[in-house]
N, C-alpha and C positions, 0 to 999 in steps of 0.2 A: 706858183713857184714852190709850195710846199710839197704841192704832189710830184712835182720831178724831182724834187729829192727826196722823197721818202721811196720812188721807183727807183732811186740811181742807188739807194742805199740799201733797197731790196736785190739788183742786180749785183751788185759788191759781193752783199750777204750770200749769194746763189755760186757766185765765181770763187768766193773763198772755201766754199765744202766741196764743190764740182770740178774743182782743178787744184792737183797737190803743190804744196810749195814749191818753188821752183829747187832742182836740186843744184849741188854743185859743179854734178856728173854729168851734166845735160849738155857741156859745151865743148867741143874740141878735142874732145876722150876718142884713145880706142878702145873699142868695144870685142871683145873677146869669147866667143860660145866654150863650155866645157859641156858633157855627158854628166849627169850622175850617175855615181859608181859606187858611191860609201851610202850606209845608212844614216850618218848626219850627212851628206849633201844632202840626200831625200829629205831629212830634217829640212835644211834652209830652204828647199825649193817650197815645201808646205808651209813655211814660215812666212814668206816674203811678201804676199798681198798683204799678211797684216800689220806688217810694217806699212806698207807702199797708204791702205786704207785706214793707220790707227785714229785721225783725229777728226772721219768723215761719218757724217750722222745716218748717212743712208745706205752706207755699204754693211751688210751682215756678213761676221767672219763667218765662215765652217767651223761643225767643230773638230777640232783636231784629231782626235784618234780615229774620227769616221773618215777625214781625208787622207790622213798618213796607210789606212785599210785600205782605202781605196786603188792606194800609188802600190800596194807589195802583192807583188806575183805568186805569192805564197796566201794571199789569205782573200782575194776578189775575184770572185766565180767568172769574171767577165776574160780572165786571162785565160781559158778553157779556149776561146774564141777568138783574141787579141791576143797583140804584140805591142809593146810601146819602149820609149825612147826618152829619158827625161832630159833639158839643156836646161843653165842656169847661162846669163849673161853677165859679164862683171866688167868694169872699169876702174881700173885703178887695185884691184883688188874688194872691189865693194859690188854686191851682188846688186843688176840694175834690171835685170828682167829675168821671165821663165816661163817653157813653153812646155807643155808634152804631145809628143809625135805618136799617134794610135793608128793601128791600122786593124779596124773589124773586119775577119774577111766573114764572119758571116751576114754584117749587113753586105758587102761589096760582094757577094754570091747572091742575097736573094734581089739586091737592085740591077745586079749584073754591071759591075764600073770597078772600075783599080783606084780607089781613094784613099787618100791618107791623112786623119783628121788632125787640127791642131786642136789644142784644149789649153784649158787652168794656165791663159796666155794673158802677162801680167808685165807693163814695162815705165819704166818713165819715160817722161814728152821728149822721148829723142830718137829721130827716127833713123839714126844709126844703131839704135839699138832692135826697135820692133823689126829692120829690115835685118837686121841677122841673125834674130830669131826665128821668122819665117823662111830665110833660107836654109837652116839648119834643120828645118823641116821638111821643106822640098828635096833638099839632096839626100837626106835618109830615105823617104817616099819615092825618089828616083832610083836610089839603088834595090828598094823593094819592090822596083817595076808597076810604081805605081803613074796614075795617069794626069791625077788632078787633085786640087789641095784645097779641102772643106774645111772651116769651122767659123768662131768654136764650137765645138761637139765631143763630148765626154767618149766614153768607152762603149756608153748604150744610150739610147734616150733617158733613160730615168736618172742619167747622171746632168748637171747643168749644161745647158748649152745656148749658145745666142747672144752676139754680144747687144749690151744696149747702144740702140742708136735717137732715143726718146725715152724720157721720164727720169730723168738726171735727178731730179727735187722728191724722187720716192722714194719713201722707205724699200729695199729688197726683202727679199723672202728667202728662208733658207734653202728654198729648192733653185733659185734662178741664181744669176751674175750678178753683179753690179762693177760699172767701168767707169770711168772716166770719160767727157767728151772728146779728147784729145782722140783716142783707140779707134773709133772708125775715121778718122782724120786718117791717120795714118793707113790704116789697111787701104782707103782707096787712095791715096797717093805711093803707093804699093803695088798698085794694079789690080789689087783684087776687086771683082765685084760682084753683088747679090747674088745668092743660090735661091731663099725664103728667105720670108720674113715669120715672126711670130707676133701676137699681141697678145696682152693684157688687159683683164680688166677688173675693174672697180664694183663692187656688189652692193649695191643697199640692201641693207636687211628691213623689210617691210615691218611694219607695226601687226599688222595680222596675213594670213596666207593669202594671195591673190587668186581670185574665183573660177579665173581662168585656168589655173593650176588642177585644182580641185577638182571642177567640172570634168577637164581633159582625164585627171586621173583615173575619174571613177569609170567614164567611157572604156578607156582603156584596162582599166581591171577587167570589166563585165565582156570586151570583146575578146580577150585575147587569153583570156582565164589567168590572169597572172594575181601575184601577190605578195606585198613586202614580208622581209625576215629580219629581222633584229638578230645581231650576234649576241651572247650572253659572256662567253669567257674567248680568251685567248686558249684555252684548254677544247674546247667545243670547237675553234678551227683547227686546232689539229689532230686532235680525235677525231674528226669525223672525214679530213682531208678537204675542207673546205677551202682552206687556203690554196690550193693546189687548183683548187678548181676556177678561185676568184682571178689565181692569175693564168690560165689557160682562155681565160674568157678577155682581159687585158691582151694576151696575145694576139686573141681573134680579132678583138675591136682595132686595135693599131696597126696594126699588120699593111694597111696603105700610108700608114704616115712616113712621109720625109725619115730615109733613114734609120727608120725601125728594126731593129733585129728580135728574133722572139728570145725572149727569156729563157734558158735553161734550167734543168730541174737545179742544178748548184744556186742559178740566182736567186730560183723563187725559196726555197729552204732557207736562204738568209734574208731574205725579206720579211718572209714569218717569224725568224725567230728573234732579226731587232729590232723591227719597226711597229710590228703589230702590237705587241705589248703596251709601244707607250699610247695605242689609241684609248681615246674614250670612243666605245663602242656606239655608245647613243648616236657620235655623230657617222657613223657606219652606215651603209642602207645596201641592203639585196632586193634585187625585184626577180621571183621566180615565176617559173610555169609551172603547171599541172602534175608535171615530174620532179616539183620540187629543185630541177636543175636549175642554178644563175643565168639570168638572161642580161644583167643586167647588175652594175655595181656603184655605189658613190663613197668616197672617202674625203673626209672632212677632218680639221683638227683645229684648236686654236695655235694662232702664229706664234711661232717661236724666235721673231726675230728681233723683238727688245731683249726676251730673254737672251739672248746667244750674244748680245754687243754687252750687257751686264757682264757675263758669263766671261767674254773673251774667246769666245772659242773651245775652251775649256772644261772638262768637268770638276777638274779640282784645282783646288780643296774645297768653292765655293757654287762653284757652277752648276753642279746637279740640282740645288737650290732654286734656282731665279728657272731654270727649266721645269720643275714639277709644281712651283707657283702658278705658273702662268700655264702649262695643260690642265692640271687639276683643284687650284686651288682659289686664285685672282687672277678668273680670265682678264687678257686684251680684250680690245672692245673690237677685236679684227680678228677673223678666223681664213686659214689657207683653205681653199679648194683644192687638195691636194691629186684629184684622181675619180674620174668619171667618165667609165667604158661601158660599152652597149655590142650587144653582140649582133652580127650584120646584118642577120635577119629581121634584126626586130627595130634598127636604128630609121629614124622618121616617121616612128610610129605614138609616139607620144612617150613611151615611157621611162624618159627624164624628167616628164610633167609629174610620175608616181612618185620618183626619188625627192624632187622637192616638196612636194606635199606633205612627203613625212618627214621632210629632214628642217624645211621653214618654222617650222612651228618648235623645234626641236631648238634655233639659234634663237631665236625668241626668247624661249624659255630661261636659255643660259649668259642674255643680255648681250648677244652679239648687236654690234653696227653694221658692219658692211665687213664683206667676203672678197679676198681676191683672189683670184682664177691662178691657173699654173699657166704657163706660155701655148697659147691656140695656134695654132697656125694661121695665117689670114684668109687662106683659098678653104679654111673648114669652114663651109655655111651651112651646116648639121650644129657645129658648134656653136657659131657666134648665135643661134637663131633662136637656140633656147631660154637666151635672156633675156626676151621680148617682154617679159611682163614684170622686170624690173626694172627701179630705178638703173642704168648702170653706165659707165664712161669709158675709154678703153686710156690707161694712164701712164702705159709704158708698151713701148718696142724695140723689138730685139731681131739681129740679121744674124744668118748665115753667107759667111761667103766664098767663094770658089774662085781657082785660078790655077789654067790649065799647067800642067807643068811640059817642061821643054828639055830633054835630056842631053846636056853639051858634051 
């Protein structure tokens, strides 16, 4: 008896942070799309998930200036490539959802397809409203001649994308989504269904380097002549144009993933100049050749995704605080795998075995637990395969979905 209600009181507890209040807006409203066209709409459209997520333990906001950058055609290298379309939903005059409508024509040129992605697609449990937000996405995507309607998927891969369809009860990570179970409720009673899937996983950080690691690695230095490089400054990658090179080699590696478009020289410039900075370089790993060129690259960080719910999304007046805490000063006992490319030639050859070798011993050092992965794809078995000699779990999934569109 005590155990069914301590499970029914854990279920309660699970349904009360996985599903938002009921609103008041959810019943017998019309639902209304508008365009954003002022720079406070853009405001409220970047505002509204953390509203929709304020009192939920496992959804991590954005922070705001990197998203509000994100939305302005004026300052994200990705609009060189893109077109987008932002809607907000309202009832009653109270803002109930928001979607943005992207069209990459240069991923839809190198996959050869007329698609037009939803993204930062955010509503309450009313599916008068998520069904007229996605039509305001099909009939823009139909006047742009396009063919079929993907998401969610950001501007480029390296922006969020995938809704979760498992792992409701996890913490998010700044790089990925977090939803509500209700959202693929909706999407397939919408008609849409599966494009991919992605998963996630759970990392144990081993008490010492596993042998297997090691072994593999040394094999593979001595056959292949290669050899790790440790960065020293964020001054040394641009001096020396290694940044440039780290993400030409990122192009190479992705370049068959789902959707992938290559980076442009605008992206990679800003990648360098705001993201690198906040690394700790220690957890950085190059594995070179004989020519000293990258064959091979891993980027690690500690998560920032207590700090960023501290924080609010925010950097001020308080926020840059709980963020430079938690990078540099009281790590999490959890670090993001934020980024681990191999260039083609050299992939299934072992030397992801080199980058953990030097980089295990490195989260050790700095008292990590366990590491979570960025979204794999599930059809990558290069990817899932290198975690064979870890503890590890896969703790959350995430879909993309598609639906043909029909021009009336």
């Amino acid at each position: 008896m005590q155990r069914k209600q301590a499970l029914t009181g854990n279920i309660s507890k699970l349904r009360q942070y996985c599903y938002p209040p009921k609103s008041k807006f959810c019943v017998n409203m019309t639902t209304t799309i508008r365009t954003v066209t002022t720079k406070k709409e853009l405001k409220r459209f970047a505002r509204f998930n953390y509203q929709l997520y304020k009192n939920n333990p496992y959804s991590v906001p954005d922070l705001y200036s990197d998203i509000l950058k994100t939305f302005d055609k004026h300052r994200n290298p990705a609009f060189e490539f893109c077109e987008a379309e932002f809607f907000l939903a309202y009832q009653d005059d109270k803002i109930v959802g928001r979607v943005a409508a992207i069209i990459n024509h240069r991923a839809n040129k190198a996959w050869n397809k007329s698609a037009v992605r939803f993204g930062w697609i955010d509503f309450i449990d009313d599916i008068d409203v998520s069904r007229a937000l996605l039509e305001a996405v099909e009939q823009w995507g139909i006047r742009k001649g396009m063919k079929v309607m993907e998401g969610p998927l950001g501007f480029t891969d390296l922006d969020a994308e995938g809704m979760l369809i498992e792992g409701y009860e996890e913490l998010s990570t700044m790089a990925t989504i977090y939803n509500y179970p209700y959202y693929p409720v909706h999407m397939e009673k919408l008609g849409l269904t599966k494009a991919i899937d992605w998963v996630e996983m759970k990392l144990m950080v081993p008490e010492k380097l596993p042998e297997q690691y090691e072994k593999i690695a040394n094999i593979v230095s001595r056959r292949l002549n290669l050899h790790i490089r440790k960065l020293k400054s964020v001054k040394e990658i641009k001096r020396t144009g290694l940044g440039y090179k780290i993400f030409e080699l990122v192009n190479e590696a992705y370049k068959p993933l789902f959707g992938f478009s290559e980076m442009t020289r605008g992206q990679i410039d800003q990648y360098i100049n705001e993201y690198l900075p906040i690394l700790d370089l220690e957890m950085v790993t190059l594995v070179e050749n004989e020519q000293n060129e990258p064959v091979g690259v891993g980027i690690s960080m500690a998560s920032l995704s207590t700090a960023l719910q501290k924080a609010k999304g925010k950097l001020w007046p308080l926020g840059w605080w709980h963020l430079v805490k938690a990078l540099f000063i009281k790590r999490p006992p959890v670090l993001d795998l934020l980024l681990i490319a191999i260039k083609p030639e050299y992939q299934g050859k072992g030397v992801n075995a080199m980058m953990f070798a030097d980089l295990i011993p490195i989260y050790i050092k700095k008292g990590f637990e366990w590491a979570e992965t960025n979204p794999e794809l599930e059809i990558n078995d290069k990817i899932q395969g290198q975690w064979q000699y870890l503890e590890s779990k896969m703790h959350k999934r995430r879909r993309c979905y598609k639906k043909e569109l029909m021009d009336s």
